[in-house]
C-alpha atoms as an extended CHARMM CRD file, in Angstrom:
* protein
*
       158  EXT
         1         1  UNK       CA            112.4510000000       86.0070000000       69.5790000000  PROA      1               0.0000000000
         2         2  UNK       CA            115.0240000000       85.2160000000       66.8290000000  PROA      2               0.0000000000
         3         3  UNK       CA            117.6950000000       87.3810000000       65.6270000000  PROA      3               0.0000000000
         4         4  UNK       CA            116.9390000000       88.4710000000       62.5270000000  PROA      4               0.0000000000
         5         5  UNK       CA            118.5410000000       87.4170000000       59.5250000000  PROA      5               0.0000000000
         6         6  UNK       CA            119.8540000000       89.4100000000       56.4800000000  PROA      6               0.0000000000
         7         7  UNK       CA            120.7960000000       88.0200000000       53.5090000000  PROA      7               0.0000000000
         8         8  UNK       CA            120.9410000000       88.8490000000       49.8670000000  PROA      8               0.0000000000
         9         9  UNK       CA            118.9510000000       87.7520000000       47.0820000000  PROA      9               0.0000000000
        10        10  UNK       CA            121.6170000000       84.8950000000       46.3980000000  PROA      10              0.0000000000
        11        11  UNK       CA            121.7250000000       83.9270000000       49.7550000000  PROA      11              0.0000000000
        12        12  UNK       CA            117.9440000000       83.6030000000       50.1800000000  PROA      12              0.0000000000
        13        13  UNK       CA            118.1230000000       81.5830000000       47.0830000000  PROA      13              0.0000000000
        14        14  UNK       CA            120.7530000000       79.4990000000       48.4520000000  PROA      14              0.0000000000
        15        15  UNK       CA            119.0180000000       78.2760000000       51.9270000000  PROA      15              0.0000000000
        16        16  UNK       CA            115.8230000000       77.7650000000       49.7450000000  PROA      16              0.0000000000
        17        17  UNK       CA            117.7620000000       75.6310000000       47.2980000000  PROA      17              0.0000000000
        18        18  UNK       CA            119.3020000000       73.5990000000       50.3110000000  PROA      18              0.0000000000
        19        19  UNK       CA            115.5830000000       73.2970000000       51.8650000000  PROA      19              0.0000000000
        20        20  UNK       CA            114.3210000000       72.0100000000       48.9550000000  PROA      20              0.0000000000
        21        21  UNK       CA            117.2220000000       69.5320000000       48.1120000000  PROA      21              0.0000000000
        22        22  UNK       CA            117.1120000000       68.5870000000       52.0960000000  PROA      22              0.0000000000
        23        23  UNK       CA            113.4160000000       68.0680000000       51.7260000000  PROA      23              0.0000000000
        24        24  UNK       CA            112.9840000000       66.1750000000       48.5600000000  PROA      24              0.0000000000
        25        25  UNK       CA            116.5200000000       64.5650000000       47.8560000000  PROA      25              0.0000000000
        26        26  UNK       CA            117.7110000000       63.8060000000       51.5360000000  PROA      26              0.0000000000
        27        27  UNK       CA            114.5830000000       62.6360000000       52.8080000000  PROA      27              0.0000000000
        28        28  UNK       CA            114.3650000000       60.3060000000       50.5260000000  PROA      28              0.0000000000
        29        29  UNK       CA            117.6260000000       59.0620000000       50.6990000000  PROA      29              0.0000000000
        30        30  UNK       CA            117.3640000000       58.5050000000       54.3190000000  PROA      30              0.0000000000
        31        31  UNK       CA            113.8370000000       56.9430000000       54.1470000000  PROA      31              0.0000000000
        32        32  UNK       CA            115.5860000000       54.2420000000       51.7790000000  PROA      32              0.0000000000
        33        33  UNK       CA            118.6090000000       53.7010000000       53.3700000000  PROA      33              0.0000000000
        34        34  UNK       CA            116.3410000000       52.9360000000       57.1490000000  PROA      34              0.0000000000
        35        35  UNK       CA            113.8920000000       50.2500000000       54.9970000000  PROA      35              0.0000000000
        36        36  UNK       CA            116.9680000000       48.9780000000       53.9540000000  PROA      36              0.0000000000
        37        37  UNK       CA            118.6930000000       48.6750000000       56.8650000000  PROA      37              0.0000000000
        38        38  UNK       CA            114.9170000000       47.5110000000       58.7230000000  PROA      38              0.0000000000
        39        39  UNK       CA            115.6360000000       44.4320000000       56.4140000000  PROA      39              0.0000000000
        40        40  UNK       CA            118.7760000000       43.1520000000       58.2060000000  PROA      40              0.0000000000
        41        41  UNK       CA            116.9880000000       41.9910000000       60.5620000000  PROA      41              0.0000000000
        42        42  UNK       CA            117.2840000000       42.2500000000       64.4900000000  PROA      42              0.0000000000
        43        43  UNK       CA            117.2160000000       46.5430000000       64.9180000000  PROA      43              0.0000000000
        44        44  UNK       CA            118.9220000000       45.9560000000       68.6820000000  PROA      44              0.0000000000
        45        45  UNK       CA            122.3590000000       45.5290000000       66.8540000000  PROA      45              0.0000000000
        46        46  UNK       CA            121.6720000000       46.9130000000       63.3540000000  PROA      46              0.0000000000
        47        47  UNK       CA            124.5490000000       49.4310000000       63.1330000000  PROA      47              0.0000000000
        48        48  UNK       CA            123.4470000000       50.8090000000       59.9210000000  PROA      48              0.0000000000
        49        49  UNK       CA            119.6050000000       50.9780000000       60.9620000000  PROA      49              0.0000000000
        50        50  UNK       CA            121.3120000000       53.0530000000       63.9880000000  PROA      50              0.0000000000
        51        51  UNK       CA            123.4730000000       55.2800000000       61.3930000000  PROA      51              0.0000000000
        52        52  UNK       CA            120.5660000000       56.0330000000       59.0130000000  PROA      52              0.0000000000
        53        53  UNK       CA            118.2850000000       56.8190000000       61.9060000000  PROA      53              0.0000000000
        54        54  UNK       CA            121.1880000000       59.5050000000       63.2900000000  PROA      54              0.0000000000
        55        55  UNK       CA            121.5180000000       60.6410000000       59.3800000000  PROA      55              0.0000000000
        56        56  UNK       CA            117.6760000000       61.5030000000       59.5630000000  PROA      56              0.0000000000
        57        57  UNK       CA            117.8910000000       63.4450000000       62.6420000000  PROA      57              0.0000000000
        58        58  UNK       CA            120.1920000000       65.6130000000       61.1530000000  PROA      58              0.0000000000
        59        59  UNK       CA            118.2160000000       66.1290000000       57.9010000000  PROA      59              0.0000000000
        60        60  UNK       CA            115.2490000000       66.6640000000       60.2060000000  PROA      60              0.0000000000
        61        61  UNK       CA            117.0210000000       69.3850000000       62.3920000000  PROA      61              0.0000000000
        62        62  UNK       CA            118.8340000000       70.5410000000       59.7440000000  PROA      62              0.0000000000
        63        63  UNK       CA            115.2230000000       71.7760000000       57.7200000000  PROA      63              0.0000000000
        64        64  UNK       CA            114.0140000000       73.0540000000       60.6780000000  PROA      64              0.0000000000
        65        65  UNK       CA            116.9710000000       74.9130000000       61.2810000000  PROA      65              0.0000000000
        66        66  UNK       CA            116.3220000000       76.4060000000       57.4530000000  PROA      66              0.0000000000
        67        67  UNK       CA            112.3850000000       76.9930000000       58.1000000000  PROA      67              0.0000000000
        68        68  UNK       CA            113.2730000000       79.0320000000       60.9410000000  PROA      68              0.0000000000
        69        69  UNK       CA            116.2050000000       80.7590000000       59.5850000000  PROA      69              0.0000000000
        70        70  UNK       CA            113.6540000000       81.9800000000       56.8300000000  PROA      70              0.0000000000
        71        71  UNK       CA            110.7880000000       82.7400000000       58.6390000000  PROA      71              0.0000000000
        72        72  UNK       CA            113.4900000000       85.9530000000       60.3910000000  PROA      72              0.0000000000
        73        73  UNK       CA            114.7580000000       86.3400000000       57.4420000000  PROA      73              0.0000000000
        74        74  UNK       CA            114.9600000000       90.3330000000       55.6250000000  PROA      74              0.0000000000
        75        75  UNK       CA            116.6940000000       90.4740000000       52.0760000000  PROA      75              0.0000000000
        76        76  UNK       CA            119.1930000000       93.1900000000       51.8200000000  PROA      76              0.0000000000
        77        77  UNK       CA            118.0790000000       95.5080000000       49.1610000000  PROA      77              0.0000000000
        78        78  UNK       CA            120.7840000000       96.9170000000       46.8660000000  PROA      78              0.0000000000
        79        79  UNK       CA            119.0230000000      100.6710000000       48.0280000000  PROA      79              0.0000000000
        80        80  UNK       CA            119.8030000000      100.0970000000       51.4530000000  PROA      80              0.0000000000
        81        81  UNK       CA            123.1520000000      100.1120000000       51.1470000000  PROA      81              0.0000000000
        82        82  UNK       CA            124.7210000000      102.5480000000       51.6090000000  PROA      82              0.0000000000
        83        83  UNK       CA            128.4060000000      104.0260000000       51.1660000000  PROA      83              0.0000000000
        84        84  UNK       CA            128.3320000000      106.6690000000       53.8690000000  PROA      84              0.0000000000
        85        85  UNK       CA            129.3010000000      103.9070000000       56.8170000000  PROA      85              0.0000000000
        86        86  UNK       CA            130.4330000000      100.0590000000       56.5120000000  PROA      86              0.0000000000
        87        87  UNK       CA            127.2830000000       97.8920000000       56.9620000000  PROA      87              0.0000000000
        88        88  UNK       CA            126.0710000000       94.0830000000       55.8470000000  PROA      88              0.0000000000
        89        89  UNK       CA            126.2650000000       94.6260000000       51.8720000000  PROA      89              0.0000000000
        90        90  UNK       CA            128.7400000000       97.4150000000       51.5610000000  PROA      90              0.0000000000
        91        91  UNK       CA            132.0870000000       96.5050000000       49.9130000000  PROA      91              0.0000000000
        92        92  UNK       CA            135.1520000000       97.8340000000       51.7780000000  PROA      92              0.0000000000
        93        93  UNK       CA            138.4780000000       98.6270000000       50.8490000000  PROA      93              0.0000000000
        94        94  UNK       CA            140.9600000000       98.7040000000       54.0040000000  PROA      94              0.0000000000
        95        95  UNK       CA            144.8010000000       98.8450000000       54.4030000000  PROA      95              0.0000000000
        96        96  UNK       CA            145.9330000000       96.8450000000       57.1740000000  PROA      96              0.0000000000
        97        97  UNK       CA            149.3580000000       97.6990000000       59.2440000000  PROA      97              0.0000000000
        98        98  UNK       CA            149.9500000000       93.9990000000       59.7480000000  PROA      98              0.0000000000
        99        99  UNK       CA            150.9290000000       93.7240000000       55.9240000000  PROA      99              0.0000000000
       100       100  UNK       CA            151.2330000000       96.0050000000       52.6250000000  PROA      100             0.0000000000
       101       101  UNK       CA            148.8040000000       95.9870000000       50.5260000000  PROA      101             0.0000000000
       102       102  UNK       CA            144.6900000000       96.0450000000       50.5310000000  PROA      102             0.0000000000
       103       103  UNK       CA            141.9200000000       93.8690000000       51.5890000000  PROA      103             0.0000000000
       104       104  UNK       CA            138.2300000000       94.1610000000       49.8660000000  PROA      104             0.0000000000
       105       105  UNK       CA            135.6480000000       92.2110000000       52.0520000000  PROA      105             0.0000000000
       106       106  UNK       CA            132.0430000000       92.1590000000       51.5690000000  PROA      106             0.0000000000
       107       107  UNK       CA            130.3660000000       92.6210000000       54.6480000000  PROA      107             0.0000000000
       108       108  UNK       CA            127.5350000000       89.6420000000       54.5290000000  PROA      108             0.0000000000
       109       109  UNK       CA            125.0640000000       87.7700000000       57.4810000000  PROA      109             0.0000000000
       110       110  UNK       CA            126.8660000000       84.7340000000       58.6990000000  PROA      110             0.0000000000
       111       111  UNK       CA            124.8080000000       82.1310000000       56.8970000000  PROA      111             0.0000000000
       112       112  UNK       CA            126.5630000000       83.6740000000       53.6330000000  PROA      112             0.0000000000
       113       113  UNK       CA            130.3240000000       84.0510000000       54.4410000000  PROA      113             0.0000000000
       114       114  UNK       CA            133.0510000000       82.7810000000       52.8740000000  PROA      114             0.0000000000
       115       115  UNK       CA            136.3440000000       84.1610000000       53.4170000000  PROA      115             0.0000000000
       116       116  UNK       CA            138.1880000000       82.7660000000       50.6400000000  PROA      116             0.0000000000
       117       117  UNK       CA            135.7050000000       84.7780000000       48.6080000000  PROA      117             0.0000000000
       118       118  UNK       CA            136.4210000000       88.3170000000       50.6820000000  PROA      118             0.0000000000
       119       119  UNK       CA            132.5310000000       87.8240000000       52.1440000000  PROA      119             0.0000000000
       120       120  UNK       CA            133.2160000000       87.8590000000       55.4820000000  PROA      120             0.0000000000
       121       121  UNK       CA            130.2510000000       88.0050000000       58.2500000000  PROA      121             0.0000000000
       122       122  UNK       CA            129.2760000000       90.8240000000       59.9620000000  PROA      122             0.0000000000
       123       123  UNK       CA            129.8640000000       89.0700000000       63.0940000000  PROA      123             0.0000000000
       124       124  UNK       CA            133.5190000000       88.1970000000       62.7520000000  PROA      124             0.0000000000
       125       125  UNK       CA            136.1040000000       89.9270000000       64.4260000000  PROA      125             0.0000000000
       126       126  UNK       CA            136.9000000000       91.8650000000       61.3540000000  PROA      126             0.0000000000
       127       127  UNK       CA            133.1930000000       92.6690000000       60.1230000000  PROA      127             0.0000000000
       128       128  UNK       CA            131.9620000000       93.2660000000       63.7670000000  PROA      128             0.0000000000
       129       129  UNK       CA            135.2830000000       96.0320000000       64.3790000000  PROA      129             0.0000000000
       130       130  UNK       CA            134.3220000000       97.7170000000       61.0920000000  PROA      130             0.0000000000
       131       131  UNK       CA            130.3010000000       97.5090000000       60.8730000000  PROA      131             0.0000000000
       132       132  UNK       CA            129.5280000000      101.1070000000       61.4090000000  PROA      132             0.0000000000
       133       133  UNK       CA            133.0870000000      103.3070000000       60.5560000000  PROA      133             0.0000000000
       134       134  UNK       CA            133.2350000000      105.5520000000       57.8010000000  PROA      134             0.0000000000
       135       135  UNK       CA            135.6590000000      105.8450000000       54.8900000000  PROA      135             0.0000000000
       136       136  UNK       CA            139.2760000000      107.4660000000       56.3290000000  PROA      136             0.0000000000
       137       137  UNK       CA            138.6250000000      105.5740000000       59.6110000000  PROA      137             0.0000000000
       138       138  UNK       CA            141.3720000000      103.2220000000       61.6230000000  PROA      138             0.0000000000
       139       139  UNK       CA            139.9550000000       99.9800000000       63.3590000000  PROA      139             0.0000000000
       140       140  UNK       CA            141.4680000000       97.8010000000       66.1440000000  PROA      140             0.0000000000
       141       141  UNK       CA            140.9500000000       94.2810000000       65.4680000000  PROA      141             0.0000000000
       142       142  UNK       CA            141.8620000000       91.4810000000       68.1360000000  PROA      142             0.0000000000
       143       143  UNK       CA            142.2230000000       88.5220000000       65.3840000000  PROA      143             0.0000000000
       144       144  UNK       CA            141.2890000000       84.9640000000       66.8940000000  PROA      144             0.0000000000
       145       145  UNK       CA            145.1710000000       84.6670000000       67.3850000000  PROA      145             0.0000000000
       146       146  UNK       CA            145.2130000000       87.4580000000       69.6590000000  PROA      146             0.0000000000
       147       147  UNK       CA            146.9060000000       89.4210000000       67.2350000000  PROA      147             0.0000000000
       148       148  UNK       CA            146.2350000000       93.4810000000       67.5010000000  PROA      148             0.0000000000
       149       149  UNK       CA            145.7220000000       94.5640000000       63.9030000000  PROA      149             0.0000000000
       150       150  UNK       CA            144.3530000000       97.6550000000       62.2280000000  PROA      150             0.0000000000
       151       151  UNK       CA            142.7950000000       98.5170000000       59.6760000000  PROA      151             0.0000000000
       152       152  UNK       CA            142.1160000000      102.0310000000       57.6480000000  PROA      152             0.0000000000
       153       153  UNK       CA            139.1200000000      101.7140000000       55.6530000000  PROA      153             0.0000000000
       154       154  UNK       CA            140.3450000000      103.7260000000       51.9180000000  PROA      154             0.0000000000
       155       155  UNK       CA            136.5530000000      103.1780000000       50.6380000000  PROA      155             0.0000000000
       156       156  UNK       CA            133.0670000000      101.8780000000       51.0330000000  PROA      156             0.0000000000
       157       157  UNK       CA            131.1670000000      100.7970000000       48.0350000000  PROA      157             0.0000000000
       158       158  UNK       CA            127.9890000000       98.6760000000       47.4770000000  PROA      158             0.0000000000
């Protein structure tokens, strides 16, 4: 059985967005791009009939990597969150003794992460070390450097 998948409302929207697009945009795109290529001729050494044939694969596995991924999929709901201990939707506020100052990360499902954005997955070294601590608590993180860091998480929101 699959692992579950939690996302939030925008994320759902954003793998059904890409499923669409993938379905109705890519396809499409592909199916051209293979007629044209079928028209070169000789498909033993057609290099781009090879290409476009390798492009649609990828489309292909790539929706039914999406229709799986939504048929395990459970939406967060903004009342499940809640501020007692770090879990996927809370908002954190942490100190780190690597460096002054503090860190907010949203704790999000992988398919939603972005870093850059402070939504880091709860299966990252950092989301993983704090999923489950309560405000006032200290972490050990083992970064991907091998770097011990810690982290005191100052407040949980949602």
């Amino acid at each position: 059985m699959d692992k579950q998948l939690i996302v939030t409302e925008e994320g759902l929207k954003k793998l059904e967005d890409e499923l669409e697009q993938l379905k109705t945009v890519r396809r499409q795109d592909v199916a051209e791009k293979i007629k044209v290529a079928r028209s070169f001729g000789d498909l033993s050494e057609n290099s781009e009939y090879d290409e476009a044939k390798n492009e649609q694969a990828m489309v292909e596995a790539r929706i039914a990597q999406l229709e799986q991924r939504l048929k395990n999929v459970r939406v967060l709901d903004e009342d499940d969150i809640g501020t007692d201990h770090v879990n996927v939707g809370s908002v954190v506020k942490c100190t780190c003794d690597a460096y002054e100052g503090e860190d907010n990360f949203t704790i999000v499902g992988s398919t939603e992460a972005d870093p850059l954005s402070g939504k880091i997955s709860d299966e990252s070294p950092v989301g993983k070390a704090l999923m489950g601590h309560q405000q006032g608590d200290t972490v050990e993180v083992e970064l991907p450097s091998g770097q011990l860091v810690h982290y005191t998480i100052v407040k949980i929101g949602k």
